[in-house]
C-alpha positions in Angstrom: 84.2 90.7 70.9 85.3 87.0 71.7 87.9 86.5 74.3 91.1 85.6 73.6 93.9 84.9 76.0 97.7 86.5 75.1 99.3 84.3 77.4 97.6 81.3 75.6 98.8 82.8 72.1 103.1 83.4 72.8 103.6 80.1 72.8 102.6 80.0 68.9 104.4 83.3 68.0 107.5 82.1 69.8 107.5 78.4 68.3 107.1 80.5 64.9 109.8 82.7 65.0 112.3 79.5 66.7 111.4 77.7 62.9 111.8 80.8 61.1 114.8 82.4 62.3 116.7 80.2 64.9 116.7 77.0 63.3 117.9 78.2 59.8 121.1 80.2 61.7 121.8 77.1 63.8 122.1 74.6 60.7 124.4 77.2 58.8 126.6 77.3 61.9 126.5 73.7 62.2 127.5 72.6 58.7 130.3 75.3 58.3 131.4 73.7 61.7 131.7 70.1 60.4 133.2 71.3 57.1 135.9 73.1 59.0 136.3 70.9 61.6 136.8 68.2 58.9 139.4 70.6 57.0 141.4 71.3 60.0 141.3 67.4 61.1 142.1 66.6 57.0 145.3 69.3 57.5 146.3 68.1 60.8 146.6 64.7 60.2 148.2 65.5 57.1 151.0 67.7 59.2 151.3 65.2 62.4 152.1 61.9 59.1 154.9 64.4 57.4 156.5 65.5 60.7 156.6 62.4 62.7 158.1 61.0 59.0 160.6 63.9 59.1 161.3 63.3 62.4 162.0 59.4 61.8 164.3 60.3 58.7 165.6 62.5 60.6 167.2 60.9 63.6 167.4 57.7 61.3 169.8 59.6 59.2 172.3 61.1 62.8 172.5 57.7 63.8 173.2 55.9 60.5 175.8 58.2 59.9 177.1 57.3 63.6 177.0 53.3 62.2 178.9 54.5 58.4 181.5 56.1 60.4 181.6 52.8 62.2 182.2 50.7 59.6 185.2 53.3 58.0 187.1 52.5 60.8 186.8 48.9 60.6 187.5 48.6 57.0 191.3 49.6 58.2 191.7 46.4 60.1 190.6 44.2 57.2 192.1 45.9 53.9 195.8 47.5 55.9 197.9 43.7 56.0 200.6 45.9 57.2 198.5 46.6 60.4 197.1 43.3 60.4 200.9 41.0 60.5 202.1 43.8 63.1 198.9 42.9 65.2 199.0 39.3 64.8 202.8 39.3 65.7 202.7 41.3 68.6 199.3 39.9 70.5 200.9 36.0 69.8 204.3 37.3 71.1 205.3 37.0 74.9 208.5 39.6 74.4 208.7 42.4 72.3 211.9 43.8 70.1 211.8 47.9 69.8 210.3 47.6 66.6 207.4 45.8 68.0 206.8 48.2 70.6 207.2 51.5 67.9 204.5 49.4 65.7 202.3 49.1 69.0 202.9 52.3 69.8 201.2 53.8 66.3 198.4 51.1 66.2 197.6 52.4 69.9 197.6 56.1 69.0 195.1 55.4 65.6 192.8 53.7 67.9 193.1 56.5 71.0 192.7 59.2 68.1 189.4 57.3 66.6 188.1 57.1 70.2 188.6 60.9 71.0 187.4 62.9 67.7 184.1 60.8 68.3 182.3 61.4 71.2 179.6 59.4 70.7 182.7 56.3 71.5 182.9 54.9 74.5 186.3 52.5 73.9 187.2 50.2 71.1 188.9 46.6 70.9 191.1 45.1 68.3 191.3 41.8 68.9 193.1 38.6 66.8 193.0 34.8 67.5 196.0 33.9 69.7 196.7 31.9 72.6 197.4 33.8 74.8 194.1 36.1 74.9 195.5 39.2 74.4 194.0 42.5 72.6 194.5 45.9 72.2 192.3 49.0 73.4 192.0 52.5 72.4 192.9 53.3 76.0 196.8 53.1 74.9 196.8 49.5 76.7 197.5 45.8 75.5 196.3 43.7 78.0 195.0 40.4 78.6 191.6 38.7 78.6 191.7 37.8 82.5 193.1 41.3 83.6 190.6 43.4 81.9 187.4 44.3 83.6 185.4 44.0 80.5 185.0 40.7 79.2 181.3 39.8 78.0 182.4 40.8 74.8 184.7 38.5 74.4 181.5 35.7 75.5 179.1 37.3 73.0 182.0 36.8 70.2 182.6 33.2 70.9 179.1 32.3 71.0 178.0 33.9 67.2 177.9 31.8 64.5 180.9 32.0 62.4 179.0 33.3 59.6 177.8 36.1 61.0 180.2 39.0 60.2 178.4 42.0 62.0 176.5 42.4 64.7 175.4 44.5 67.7 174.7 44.1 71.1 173.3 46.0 74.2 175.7 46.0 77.0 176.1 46.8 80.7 179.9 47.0 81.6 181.3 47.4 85.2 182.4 51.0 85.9 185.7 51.3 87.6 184.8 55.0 88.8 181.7 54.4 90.3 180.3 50.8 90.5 176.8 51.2 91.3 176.0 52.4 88.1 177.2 50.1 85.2 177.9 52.2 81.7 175.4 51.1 79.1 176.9 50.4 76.2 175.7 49.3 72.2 178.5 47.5 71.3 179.0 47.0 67.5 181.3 43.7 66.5 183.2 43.7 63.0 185.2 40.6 62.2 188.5 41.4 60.5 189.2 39.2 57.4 192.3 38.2 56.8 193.3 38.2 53.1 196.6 36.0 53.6 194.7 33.1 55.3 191.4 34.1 53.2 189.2 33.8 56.4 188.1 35.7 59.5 190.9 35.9 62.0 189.8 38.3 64.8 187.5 41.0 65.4 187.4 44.9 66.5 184.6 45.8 69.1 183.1 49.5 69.1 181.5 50.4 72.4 178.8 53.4 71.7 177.2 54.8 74.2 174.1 55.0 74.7 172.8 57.8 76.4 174.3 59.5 73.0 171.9 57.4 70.7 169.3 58.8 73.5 170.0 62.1 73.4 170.1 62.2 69.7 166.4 60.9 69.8 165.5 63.6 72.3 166.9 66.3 70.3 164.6 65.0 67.4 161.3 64.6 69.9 158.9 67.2 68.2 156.6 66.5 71.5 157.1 66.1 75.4 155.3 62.8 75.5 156.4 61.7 72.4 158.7 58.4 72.3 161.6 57.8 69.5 163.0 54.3 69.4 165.5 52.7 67.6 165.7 49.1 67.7 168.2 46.3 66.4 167.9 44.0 63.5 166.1 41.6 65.8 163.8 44.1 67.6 165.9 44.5 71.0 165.8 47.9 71.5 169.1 50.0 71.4 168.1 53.2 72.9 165.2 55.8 73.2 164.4 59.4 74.3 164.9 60.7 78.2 161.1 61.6 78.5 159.8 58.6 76.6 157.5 56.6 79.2 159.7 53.3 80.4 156.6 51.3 80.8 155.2 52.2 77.1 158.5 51.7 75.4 158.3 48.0 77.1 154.9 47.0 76.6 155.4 48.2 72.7 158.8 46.3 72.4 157.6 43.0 74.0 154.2 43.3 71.5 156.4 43.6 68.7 158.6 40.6 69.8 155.6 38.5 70.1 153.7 39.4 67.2 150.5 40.7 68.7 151.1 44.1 67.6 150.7 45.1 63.7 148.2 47.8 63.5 149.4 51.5 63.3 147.6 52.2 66.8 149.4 51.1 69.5 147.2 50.9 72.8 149.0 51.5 76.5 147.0 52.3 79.8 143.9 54.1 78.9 145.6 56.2 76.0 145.7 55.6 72.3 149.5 56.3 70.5 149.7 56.5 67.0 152.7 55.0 65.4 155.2 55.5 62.6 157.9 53.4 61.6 160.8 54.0 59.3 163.4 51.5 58.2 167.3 52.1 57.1 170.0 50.6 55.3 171.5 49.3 58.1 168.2 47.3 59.2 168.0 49.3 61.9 164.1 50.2 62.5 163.0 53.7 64.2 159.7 54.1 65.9 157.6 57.3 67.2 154.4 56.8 69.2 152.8 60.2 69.9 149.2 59.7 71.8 146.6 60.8 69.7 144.7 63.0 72.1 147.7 65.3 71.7 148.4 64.6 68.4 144.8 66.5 67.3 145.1 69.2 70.1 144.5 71.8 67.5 141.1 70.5 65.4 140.0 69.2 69.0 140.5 73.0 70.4 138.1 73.9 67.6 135.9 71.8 67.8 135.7 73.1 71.2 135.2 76.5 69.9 132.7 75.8 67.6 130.2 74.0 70.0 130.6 77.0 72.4 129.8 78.8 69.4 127.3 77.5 68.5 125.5 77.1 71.7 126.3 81.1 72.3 124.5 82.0 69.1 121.6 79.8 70.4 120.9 81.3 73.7 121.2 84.7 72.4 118.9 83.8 69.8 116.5 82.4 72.0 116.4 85.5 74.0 116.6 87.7 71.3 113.0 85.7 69.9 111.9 85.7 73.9 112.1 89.8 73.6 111.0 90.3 70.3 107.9 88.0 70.8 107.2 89.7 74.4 107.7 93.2 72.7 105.3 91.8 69.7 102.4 90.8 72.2 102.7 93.9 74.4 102.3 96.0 71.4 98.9 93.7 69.9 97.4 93.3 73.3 98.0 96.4 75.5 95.4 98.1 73.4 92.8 95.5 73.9 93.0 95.4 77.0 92.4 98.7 77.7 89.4 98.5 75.5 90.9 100.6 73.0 89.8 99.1 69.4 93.1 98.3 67.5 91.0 97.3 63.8 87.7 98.2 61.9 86.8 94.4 62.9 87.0 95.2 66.1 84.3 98.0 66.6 81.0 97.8 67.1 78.2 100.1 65.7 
């Protein structure tokens, strides 16, 4: 009988059953893998697009409706010419007869009403052209330009063209009550027109505020590191989220103002934000950047799962193929080598 070594002959029985059994299970796990790792990123993407879009409408819709109730209040400065002689009268005016002071007296409590049933308000001005500087405010005062602790408004309204009717600005203000910390404000201008002279002849100044515009976007945030602007007609940006990053919200306002940014990736640090914009009838334009290694937490979970899957299923079957070619050998050579003949072919006569 020639002599043959079992050591030397594993080696082929393992490498057998490997290409037989192991490779055939590993490929099936591997393609349903990609296939459902490609579903789930398909679905995902799919999800993040029409929530970040419902989210843009969303708060786009709260603070347009903010802007429409804006512009309802102003239209009663340009189409009531009762309100609008009265004004005019008393601002130009150094004394007043009673029936001045009963017409102030309702003007004043239309404008404190409008200020208190919104609370997204801060203060509003009614001002008209007259020499002496003087304009109302919906704190139940008529005062004068030079008395009043707020007066960049006035600045900002002297320096706009003529020709532009509405417009909005951002605003720090002096606070009276503490003045370390200046009230941000996004003030909305509406010239009056005047239908008697047939030309603009003042304007009415709503002060918003703010931190309402922000917390409108935060309620909307469908993510913690997920950042919600709103921006002007001219890209300034109006207001954005609490937990939005300060430094992202820069660098992406300052890329849009210079033009370098027009992709739908927007790149900060070493993280990658995907972005979404949404547009309005106002011309007001809404942004969310959500980072994209969040954004695909789910199909990057499983795909996750399905390499430690897969390399599970291939240990175990390497030492399920380890035992069964051990137990094989054991079974073919144990016989031989205790000289016991284990086949016709092996005996000798």
């Amino acid at each position: 009988m020639k002599n043959e070594n079992p050591a030397a002959l594993r080696v082929p029985f393992f490498s057998k059953a490997v290409l037989s059994f192991l490779l055939p299970l590993l490929a099936s796990l591997s393609i349903l893998g990609f296939f459902s790792i490609n579903s789930i990123t398909q679905h995902v993407r799919k999800t993040a697009e029409e929530t970040k879009s419902a989210v843009l409408e969303q708060a786009g819709e709260r603070i347009e409706y903010i802007f429409d109730e804006i512009n309802a209040l102003a239209i009663n400065y340009s189409v009531n010419q009762r309100v609008q002689y009265s004004l005019k009268k008393i601002l130009q005016n150094e004394n007043f007869s009673m029936e001045n002071w009963n017409e102030l007296s309702i003007i004043l409590n239309m404008l404190s009403v409008s200020h208190s049933v919104k609370p997204y308000i801060h203060s509003i001005y009614v001002y008209f052209d007259n020499p002496r500087r003087n304009f109302i405010t919906s704190e139940l005062v008529l005062t004068r330009l030079e008395s009043y602790h707020d007066t960049s408004w006035y600045e900002a309204m002297e320096s706009m063209s003529p020709e532009v009717v509405d417009w909005i600005d951002v605003r720090e203000v002096p606070n009276t009550v503490t003045p370390s910390e200046p009230i941000h404000l996004i003030t909305v201008y509406k010239r009056i027109y005047s239908y008697n002279s047939k030309s603009y002849a003042g304007v009415v100044v709503f002060n918003i505020k703010r931190e309402y515009l922000s917390r409108v976007l935060q309620e909307s945030a469908f993510q913690v590191s997920q950042a919600l602007l709103a921006t002007g007609r001219d890209g300034e940006l109006l207001a954005r989220n609490f937990e939005a990053d300060p430094g992202l919200v820069e660098s992406f306002i300052s890329a849009r103002a210079s033009g370098t940014y027009r992709a739908e990736d927007f790149a900060y640090g070493k993280k990658s934000y995907s972005v979404q914009a949404h547009g309005s009838r106002t011309g007001l334009l809404y942004y969310s950047l959500v980072p994209n290694n969040e954004l695909y937490t789910l199909s990057n979970y499983f795909l996750r799962m399905n390499l430690i899957y897969i390399g599970i299923a291939l240990v175990m079957g390497i030492a399920l193929i380890a035992y069964l070619t051990d137990r094989s050998n054991r079974q073919i050579w144990a016989p031989r080598l205790r000289g016991i003949p284990t086949s016709p072919s092996c005996t000798t006569s």
